[in-house]
PDB file of N, CA, C and O in Angstrom, chain B, residues numbered from 101:
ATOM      1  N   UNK B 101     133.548  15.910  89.654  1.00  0.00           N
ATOM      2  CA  UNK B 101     132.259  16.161  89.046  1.00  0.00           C
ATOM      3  C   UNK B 101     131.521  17.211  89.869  1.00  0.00           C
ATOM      4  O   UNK B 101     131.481  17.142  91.097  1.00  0.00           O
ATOM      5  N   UNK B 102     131.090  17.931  89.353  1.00  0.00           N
ATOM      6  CA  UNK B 102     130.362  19.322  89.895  1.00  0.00           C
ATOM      7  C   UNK B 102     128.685  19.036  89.971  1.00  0.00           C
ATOM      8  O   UNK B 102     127.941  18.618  89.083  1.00  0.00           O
ATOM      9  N   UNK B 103     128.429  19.358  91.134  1.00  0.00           N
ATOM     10  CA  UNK B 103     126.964  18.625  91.622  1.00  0.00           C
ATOM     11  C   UNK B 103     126.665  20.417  91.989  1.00  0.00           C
ATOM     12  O   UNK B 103     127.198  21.297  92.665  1.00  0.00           O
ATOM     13  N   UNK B 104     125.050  20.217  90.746  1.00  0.00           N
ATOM     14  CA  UNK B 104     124.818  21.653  91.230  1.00  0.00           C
ATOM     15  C   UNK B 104     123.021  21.265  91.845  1.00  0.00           C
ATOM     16  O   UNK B 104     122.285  20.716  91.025  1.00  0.00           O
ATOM     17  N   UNK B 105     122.595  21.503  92.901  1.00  0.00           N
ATOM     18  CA  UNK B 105     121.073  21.397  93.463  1.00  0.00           C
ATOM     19  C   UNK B 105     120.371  22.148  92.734  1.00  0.00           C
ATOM     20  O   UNK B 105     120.673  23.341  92.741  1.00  0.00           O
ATOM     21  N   UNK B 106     119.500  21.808  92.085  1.00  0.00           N
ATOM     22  CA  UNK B 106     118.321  22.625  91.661  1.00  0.00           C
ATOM     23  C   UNK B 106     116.967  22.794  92.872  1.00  0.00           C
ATOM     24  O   UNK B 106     116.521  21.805  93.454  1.00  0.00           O
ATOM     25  N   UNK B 107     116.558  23.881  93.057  1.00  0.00           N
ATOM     26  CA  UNK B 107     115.645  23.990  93.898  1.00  0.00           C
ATOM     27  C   UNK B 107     114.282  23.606  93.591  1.00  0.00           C
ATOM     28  O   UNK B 107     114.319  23.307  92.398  1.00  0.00           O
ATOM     29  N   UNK B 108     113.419  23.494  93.901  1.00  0.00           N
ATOM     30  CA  UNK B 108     111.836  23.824  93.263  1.00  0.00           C
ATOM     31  C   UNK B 108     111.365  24.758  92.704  1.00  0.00           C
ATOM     32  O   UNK B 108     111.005  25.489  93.626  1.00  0.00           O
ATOM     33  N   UNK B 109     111.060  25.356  91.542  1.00  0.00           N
ATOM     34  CA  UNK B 109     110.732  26.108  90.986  1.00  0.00           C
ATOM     35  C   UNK B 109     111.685  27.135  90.796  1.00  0.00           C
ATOM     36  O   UNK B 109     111.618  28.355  90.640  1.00  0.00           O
ATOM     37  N   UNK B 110     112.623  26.269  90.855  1.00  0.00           N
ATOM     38  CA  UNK B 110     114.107  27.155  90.234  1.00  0.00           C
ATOM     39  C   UNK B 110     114.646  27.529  88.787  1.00  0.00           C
ATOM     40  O   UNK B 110     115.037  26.595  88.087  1.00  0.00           O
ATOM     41  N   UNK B 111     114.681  28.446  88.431  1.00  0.00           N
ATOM     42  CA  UNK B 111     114.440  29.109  86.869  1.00  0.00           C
ATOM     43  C   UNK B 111     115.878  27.854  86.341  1.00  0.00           C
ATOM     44  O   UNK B 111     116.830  27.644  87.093  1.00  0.00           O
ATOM     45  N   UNK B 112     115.744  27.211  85.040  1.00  0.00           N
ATOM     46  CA  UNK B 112     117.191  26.742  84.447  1.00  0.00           C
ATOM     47  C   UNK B 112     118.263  27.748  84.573  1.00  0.00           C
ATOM     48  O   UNK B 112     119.098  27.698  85.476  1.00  0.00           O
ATOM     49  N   UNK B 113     118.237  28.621  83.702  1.00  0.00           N
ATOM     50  CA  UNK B 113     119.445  29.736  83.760  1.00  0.00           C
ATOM     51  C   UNK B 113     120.049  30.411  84.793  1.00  0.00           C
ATOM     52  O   UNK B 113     121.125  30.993  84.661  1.00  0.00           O
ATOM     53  N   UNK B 114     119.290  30.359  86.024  1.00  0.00           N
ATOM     54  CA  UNK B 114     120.257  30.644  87.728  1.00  0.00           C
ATOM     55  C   UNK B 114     120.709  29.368  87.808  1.00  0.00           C
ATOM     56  O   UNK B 114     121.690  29.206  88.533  1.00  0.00           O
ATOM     57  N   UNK B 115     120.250  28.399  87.250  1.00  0.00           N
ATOM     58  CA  UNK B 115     121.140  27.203  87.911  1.00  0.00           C
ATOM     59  C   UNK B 115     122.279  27.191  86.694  1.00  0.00           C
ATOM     60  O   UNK B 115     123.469  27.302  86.991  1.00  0.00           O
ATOM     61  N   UNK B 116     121.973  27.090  85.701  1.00  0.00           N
ATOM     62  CA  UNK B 116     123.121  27.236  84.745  1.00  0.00           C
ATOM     63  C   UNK B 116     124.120  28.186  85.194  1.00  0.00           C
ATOM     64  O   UNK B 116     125.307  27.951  84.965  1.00  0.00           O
ATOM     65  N   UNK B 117     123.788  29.166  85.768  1.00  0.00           N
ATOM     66  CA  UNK B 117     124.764  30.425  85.987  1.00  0.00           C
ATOM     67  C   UNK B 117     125.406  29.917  86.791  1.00  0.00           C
ATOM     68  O   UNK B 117     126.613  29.683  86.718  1.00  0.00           O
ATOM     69  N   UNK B 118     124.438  29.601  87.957  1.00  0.00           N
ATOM     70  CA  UNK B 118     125.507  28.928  89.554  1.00  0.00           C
ATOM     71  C   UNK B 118     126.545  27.680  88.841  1.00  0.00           C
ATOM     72  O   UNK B 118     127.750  27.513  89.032  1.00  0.00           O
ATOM     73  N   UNK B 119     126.017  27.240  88.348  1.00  0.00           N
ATOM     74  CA  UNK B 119     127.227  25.607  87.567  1.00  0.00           C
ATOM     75  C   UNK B 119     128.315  26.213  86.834  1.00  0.00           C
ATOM     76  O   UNK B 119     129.408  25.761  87.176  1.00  0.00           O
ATOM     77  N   UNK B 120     128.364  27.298  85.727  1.00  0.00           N
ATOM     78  CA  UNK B 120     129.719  28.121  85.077  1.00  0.00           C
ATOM     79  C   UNK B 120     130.114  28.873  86.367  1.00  0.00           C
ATOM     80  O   UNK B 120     131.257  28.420  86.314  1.00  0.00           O
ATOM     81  N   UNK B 121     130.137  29.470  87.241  1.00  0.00           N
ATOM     82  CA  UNK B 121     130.585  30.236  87.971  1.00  0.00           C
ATOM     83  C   UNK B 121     131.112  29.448  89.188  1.00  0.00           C
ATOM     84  O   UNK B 121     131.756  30.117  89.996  1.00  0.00           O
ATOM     85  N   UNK B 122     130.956  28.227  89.435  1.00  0.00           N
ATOM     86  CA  UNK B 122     131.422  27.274  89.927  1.00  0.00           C
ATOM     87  C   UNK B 122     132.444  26.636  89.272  1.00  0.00           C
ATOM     88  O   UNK B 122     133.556  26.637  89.800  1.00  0.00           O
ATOM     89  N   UNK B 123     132.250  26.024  88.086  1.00  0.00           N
ATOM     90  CA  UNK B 123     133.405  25.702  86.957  1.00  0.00           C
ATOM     91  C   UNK B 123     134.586  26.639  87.068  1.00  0.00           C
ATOM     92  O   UNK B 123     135.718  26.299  87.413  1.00  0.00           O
ATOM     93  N   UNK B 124     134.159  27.974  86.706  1.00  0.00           N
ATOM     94  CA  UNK B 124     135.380  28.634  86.380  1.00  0.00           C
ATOM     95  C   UNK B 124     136.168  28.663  88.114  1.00  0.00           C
ATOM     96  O   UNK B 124     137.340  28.328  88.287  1.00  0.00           O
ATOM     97  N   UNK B 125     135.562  28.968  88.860  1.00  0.00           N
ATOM     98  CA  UNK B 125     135.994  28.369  90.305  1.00  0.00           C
ATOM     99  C   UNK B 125     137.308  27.335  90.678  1.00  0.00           C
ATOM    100  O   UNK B 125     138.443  27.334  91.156  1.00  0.00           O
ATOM    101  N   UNK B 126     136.390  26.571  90.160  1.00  0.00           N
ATOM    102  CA  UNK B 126     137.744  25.278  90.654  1.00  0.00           C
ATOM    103  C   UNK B 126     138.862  25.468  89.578  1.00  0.00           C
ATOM    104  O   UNK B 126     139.952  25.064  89.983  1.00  0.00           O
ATOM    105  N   UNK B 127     138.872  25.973  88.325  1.00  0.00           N
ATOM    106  CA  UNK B 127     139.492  26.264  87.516  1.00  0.00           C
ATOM    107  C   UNK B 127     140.019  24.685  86.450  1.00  0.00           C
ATOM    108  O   UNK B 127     141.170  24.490  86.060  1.00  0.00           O
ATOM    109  N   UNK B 128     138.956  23.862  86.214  1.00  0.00           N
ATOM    110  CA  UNK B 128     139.249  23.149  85.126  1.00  0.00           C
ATOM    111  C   UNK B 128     139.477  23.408  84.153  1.00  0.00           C
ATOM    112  O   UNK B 128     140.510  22.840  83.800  1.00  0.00           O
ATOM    113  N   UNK B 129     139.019  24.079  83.335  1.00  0.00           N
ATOM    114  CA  UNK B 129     139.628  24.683  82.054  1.00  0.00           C
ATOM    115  C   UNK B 129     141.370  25.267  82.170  1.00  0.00           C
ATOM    116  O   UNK B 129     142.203  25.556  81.310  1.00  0.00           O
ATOM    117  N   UNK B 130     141.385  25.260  83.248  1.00  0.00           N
ATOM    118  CA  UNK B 130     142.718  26.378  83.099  1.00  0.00           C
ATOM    119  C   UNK B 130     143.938  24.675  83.312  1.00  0.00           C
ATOM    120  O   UNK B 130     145.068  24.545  82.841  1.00  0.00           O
ATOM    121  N   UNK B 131     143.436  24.019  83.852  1.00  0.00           N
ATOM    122  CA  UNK B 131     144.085  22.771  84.176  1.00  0.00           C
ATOM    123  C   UNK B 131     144.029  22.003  82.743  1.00  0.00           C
ATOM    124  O   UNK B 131     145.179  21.636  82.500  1.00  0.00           O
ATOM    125  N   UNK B 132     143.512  21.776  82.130  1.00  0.00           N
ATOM    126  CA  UNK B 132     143.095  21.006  81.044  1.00  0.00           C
ATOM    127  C   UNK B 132     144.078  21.730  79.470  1.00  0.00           C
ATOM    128  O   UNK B 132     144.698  21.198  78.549  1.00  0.00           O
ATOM    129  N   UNK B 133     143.769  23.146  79.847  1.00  0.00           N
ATOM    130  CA  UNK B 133     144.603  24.056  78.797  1.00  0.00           C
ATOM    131  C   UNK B 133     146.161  23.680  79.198  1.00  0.00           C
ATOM    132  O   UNK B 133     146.918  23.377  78.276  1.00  0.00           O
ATOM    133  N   UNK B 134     146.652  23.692  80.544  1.00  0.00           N
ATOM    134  CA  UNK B 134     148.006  23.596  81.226  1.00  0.00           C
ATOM    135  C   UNK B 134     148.175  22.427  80.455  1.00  0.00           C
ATOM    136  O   UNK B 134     148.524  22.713  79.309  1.00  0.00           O
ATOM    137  N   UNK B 135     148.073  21.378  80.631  1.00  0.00           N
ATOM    138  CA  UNK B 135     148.312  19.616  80.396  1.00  0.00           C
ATOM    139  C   UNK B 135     148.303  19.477  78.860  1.00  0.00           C
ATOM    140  O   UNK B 135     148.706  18.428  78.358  1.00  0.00           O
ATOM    141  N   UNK B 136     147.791  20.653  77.975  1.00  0.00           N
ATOM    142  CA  UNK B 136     147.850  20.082  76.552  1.00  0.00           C
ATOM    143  C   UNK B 136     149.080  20.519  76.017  1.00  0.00           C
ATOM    144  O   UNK B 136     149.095  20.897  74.846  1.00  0.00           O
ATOM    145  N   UNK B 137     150.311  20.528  76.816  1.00  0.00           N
ATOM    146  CA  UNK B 137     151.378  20.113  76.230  1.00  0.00           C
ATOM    147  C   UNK B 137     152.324  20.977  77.521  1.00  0.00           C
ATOM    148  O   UNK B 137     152.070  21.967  78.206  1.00  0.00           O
ATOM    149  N   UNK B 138     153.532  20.026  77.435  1.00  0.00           N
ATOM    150  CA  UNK B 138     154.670  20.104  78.167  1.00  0.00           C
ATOM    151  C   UNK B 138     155.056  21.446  78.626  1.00  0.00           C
ATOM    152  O   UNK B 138     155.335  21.944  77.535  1.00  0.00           O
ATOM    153  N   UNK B 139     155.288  22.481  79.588  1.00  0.00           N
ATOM    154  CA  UNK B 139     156.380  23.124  80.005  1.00  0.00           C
ATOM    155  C   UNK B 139     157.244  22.645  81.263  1.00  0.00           C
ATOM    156  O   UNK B 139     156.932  21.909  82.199  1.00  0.00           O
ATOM    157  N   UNK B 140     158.559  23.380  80.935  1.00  0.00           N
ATOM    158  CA  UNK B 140     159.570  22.549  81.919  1.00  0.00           C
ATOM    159  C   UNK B 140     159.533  23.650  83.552  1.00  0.00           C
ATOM    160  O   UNK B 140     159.198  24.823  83.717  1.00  0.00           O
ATOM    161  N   UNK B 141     160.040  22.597  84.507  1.00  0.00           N
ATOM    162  CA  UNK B 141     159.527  23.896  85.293  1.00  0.00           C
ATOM    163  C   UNK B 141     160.615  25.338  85.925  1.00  0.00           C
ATOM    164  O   UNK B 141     160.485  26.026  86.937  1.00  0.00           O
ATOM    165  N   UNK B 142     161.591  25.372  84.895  1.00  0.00           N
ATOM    166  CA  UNK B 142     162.150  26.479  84.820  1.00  0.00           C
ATOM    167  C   UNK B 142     161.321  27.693  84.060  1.00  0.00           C
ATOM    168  O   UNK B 142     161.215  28.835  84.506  1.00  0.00           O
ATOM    169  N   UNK B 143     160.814  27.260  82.951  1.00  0.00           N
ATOM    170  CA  UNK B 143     159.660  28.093  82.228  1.00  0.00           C
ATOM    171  C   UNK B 143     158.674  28.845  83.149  1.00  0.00           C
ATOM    172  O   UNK B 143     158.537  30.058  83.305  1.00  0.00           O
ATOM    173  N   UNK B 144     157.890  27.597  83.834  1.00  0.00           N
ATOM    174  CA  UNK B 144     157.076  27.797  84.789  1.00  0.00           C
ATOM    175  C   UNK B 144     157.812  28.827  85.693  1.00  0.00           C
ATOM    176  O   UNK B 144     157.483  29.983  85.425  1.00  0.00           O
ATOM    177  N   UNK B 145     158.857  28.690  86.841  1.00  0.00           N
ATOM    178  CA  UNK B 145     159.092  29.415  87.490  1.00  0.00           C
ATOM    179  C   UNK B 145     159.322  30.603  86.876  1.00  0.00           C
ATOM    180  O   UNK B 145     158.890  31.493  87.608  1.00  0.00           O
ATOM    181  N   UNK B 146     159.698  30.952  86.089  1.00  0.00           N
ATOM    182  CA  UNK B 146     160.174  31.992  85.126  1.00  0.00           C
ATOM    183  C   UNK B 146     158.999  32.898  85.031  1.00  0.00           C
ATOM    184  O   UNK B 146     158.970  34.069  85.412  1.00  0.00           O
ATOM    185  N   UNK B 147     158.170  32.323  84.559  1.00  0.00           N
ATOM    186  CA  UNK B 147     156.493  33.166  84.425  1.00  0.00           C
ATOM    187  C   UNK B 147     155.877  33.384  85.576  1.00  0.00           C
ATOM    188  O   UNK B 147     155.137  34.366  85.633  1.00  0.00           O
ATOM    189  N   UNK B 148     156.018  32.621  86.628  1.00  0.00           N
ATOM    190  CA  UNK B 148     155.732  32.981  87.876  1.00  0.00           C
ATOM    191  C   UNK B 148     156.502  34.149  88.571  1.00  0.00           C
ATOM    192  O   UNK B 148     155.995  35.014  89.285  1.00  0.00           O
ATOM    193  N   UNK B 149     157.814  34.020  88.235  1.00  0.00           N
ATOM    194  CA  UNK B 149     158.436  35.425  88.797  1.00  0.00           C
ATOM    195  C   UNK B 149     158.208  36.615  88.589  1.00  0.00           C
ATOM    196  O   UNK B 149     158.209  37.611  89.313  1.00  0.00           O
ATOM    197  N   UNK B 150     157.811  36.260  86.471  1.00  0.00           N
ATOM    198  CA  UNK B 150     157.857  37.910  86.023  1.00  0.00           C
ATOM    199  C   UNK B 150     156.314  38.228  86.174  1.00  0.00           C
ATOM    200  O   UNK B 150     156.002  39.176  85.453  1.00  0.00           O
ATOM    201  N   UNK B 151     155.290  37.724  86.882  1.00  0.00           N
ATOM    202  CA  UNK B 151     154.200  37.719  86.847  1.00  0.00           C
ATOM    203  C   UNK B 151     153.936  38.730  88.523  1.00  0.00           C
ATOM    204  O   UNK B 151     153.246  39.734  88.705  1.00  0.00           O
ATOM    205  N   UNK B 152     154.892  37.861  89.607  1.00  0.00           N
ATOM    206  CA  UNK B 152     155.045  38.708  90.796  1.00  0.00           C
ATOM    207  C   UNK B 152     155.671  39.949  90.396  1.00  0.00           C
ATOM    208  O   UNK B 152     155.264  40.869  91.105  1.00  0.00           O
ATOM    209  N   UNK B 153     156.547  40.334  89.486  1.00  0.00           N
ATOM    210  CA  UNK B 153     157.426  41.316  89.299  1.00  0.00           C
ATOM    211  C   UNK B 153     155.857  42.373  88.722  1.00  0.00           C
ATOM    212  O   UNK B 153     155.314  43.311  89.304  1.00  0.00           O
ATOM    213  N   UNK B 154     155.668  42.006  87.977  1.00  0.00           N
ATOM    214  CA  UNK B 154     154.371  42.892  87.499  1.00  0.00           C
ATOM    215  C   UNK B 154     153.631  43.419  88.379  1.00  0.00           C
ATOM    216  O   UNK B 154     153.504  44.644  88.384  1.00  0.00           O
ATOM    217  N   UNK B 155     152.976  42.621  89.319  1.00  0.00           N
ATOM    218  CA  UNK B 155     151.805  43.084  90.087  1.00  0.00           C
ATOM    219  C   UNK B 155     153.009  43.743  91.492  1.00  0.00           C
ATOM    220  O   UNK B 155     152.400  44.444  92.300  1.00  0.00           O
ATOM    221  N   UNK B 156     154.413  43.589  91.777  1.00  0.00           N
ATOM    222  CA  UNK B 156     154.531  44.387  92.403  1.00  0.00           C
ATOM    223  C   UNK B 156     154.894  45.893  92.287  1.00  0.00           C
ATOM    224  O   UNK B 156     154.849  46.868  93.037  1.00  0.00           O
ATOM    225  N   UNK B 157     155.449  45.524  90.412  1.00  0.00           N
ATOM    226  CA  UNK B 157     155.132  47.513  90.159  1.00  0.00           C
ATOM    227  C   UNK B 157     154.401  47.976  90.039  1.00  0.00           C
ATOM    228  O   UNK B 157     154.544  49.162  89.741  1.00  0.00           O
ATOM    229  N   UNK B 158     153.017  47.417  90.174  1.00  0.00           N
ATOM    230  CA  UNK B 158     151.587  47.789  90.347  1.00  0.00           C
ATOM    231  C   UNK B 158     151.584  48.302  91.259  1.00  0.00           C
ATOM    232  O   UNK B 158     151.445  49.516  91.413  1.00  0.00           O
ATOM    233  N   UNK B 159     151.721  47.562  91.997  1.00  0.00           N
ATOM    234  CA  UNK B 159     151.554  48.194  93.849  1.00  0.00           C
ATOM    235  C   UNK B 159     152.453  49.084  93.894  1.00  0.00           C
ATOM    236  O   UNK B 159     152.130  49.918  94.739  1.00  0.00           O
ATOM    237  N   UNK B 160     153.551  49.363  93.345  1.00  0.00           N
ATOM    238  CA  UNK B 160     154.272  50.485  93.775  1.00  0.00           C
ATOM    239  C   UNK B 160     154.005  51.512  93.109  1.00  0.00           C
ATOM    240  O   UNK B 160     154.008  52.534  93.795  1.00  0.00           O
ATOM    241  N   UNK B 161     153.777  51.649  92.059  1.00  0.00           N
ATOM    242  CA  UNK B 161     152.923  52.432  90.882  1.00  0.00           C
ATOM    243  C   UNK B 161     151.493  53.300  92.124  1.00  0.00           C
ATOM    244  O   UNK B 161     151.174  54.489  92.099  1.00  0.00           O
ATOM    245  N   UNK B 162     151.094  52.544  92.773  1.00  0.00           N
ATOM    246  CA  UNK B 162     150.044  52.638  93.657  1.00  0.00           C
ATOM    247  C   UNK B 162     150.360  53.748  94.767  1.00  0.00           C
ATOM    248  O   UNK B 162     149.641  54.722  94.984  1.00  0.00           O
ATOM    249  N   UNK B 163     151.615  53.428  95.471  1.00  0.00           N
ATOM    250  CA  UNK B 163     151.140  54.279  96.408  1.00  0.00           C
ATOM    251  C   UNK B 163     152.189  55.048  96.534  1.00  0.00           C
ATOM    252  O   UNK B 163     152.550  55.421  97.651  1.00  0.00           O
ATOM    253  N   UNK B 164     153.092  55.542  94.966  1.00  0.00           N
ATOM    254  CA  UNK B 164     153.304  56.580  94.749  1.00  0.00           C
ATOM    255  C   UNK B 164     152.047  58.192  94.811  1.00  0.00           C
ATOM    256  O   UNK B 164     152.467  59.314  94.529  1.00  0.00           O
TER     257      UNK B 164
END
């Protein structure tokens, strides 16, 4: 559970802001989306590889 302090005379919408920007933080949504249904973890590793493979032809793309 996400505990956000409100100050004294603290506008709603900075505190609203600080509470989504905290959310997306810990990354519940992204956990909650994961769990609504099965992958095996060959899949998983699989997307994890071609995901490093990407960002390292980025980088090489780079400092060509």
């Amino acid at each position: 559970m996400l505990i956000i302090p409100i100050k004294d005379g603290e506008n709603i919408d900075r505190a609203l802001k600080r509470y989504k920007r905290k959310f997306t933080k810990t990354g519940t949504m992204m956990q909650l989306r994961g769990r609504k249904q099965f992958t095996k973890p060959s899949i998983s590793k699989r997307a994890q590889l071609q995901k490093a493979q990407y960002i390292q032809g980025l980088r090489d793309q780079e400092t060509e």
